[in-house]
C-alpha positions in Angstrom: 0.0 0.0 0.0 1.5 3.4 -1.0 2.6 5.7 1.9 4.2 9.2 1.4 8.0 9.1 1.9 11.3 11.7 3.1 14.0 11.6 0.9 15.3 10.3 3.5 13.7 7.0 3.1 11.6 7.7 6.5 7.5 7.1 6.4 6.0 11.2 6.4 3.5 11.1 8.9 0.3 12.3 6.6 -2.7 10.6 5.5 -2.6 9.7 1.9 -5.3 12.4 0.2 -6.5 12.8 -3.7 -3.8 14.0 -6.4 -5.1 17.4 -7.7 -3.8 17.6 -11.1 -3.2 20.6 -13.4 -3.6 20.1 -17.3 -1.9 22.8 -20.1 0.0 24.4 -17.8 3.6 24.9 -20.1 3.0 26.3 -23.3 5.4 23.9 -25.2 3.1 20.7 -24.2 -0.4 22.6 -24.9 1.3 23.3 -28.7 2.0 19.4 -29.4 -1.0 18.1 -28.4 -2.8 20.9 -30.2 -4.7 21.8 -27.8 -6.4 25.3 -26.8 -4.7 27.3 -24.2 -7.0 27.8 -20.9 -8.7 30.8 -19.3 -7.9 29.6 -16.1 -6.0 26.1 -14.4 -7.4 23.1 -15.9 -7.9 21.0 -13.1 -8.6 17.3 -12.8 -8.4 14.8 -10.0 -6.9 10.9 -9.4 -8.3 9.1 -6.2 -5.5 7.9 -3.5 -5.8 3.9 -5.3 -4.0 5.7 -8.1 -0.9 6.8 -6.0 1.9 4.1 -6.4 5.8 4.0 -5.7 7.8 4.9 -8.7 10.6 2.6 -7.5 8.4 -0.1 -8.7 7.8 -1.4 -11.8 5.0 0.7 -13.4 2.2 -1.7 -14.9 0.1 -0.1 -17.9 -3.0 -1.4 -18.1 -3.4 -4.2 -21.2 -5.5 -3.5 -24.3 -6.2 0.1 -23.5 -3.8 2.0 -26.4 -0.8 3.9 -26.0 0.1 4.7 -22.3 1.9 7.8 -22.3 4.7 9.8 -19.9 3.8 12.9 -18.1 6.6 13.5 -15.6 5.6 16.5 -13.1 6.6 18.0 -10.0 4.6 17.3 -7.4 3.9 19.0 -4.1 3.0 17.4 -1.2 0.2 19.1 1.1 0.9 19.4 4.8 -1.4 21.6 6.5 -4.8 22.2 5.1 -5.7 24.9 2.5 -9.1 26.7 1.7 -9.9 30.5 0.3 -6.4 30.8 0.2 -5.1 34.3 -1.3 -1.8 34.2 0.2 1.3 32.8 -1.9 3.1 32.5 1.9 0.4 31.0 3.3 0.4 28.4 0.3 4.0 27.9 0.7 3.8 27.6 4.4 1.4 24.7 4.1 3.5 22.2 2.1 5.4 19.7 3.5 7.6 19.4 0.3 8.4 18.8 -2.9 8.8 15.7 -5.6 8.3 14.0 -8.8 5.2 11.8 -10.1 4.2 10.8 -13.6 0.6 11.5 -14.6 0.4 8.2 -16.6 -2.2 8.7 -19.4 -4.3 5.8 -21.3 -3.9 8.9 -24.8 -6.3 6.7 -27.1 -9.3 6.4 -24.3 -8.3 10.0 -23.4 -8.8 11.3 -26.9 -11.8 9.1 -27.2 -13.3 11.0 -24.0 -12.7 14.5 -25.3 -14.4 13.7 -28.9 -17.3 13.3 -26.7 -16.7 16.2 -24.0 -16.5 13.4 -21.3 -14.6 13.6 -18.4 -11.2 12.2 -18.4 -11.0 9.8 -15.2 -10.8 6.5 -17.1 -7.9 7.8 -18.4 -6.2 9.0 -15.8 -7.6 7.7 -12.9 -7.0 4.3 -13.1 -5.1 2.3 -10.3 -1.4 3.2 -10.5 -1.8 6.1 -12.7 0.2 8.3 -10.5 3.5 7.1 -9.7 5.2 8.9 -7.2 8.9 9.8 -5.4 9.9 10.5 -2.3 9.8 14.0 -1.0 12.3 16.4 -0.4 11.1 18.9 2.6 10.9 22.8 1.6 13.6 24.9 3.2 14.1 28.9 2.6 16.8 28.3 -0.1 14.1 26.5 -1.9 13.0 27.9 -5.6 9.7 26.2 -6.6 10.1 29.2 -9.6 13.6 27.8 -11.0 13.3 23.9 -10.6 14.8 21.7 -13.8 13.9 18.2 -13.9 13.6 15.5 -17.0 12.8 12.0 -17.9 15.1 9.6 -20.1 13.6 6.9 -21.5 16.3 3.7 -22.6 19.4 6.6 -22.5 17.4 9.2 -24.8 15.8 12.2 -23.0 12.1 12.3 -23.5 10.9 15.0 -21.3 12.9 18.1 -19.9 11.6 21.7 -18.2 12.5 23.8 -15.6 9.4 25.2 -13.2 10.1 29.2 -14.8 8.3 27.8 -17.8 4.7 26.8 -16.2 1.8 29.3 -17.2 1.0 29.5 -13.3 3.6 29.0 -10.9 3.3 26.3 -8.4 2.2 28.9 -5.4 -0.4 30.7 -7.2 -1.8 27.3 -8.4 -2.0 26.1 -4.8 -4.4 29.3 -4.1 -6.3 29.2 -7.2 -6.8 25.3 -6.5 -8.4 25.9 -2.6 -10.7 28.8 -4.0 -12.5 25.8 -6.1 -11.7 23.1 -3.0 -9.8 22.4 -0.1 -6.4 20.9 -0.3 -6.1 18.4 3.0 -3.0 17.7 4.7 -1.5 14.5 2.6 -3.1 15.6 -0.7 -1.3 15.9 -3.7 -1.0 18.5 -6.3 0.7 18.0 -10.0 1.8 21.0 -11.6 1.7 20.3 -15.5 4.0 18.2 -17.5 6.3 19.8 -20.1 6.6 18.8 -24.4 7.7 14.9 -24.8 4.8 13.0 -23.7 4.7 9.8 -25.7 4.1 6.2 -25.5 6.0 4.0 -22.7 6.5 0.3 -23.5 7.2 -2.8 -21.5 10.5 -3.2 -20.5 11.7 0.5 -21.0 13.8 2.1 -18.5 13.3 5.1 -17.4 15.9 7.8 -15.0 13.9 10.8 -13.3 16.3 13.6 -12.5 15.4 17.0 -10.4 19.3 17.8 -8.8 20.6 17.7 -6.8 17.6 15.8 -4.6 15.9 13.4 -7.2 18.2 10.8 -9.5 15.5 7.7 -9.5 15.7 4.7 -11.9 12.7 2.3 -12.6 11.3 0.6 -15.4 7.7 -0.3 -17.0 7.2 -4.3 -16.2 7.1 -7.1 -18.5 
């Protein structure tokens, strides 16, 4: 069962919540999906039975289509947020910071928007949010100037830095309690950058954010 974890390797003491999950949030990613650019943060949700360890071997579900990569950094919620207005106050109530991937069924996605249907059975599924550790925020700490990347069997699929998101990871935290409250052990995904694309079994992958985050795994047989 998945628990929340230091960087340190210790157990966090915090319930495991919902992953609140941004969509179009770097310009590069909205441009090669073609999709339109949003008024405000497109916001989606996976349950906690969707939260796995990305040390493990990721299983994609059979017969579903392409499963793609959406490697984001994720922020892990420690004190409870509602009617937030405060970017202090937003930054005051995380615990800290990691990586996830927003795994993505594409075909049954694209199938969903054709008919303006939610995207749940998409994204939702179980293990559709693999996860990291967490690295606990300290003063020094730049959410605005994070780089981080996924490499896929040696090639680099996926690389940003958090000075490219449309809404920066504090102003998304209070935009996201206005609509509903963030709880101590929820999750929140900040947007994936351009490289999304199909993951097959038996690739490796490496998930770099220095100097905290160097983490191998794979997709299993």
């Amino acid at each position: 069962m998945y628990q929340h974890i230091s960087l340190s390797g210790e157990p966090i003491d915090l319930p495991v919540g919902k992953v609140v999950c941004v969509g179009r949030n770097y310009l590069d990613h909205i441009q090669e999906l073609n999709n339109e650019v949003p008024a405000e943060p497109l916001l989606f949700m996976k349950p906690a039975t969707a939260l796995c360890e990305i040390s493990k071997p990721l299983v994609i579900p059979a017969d579903m289509g392409e499963c793609h990569n959406e490697l984001e950094v994720a922020l892990l919620v420690a004190q409870p947020l509602r009617q937030c207005s405060s970017e202090q106050t937003a930054a005051d109530a995380l615990y800290g910071v990691g990586l996830a991937l927003d795994l993505t069924l594409r075909d049954v996605q694209q199938k969903l928007k054709d008919k303006g249907q939610p995207w749940e059975r998409a994204k939702a599924f179980d293990g559709a949010c693999p996860v990291s550790s967490f690295t606990p925020l300290d003063a020094s700490f730049d959410l605005g100037n994070l780089d981080f990347s996924l490499t896929i069997n040696g090639e680099v699929r996926q690389q940003g830095n958090t000075k490219m998101m449309m809404r920066d990871a504090l102003s998304l935290l209070c935009a996201i309690s206005e609509v509903f409250t963030l709880q101590p052990g929820d999750i929140v995904l900040t947007g994936t950058p351009k490289g999304v694309g199909p993951l097959h079994q038996g690739d490796n992958l490496q998930l770099k954010m220095a100097p905290w985050f160097d983490i191998h795994t794979k997709v299993g047989e």
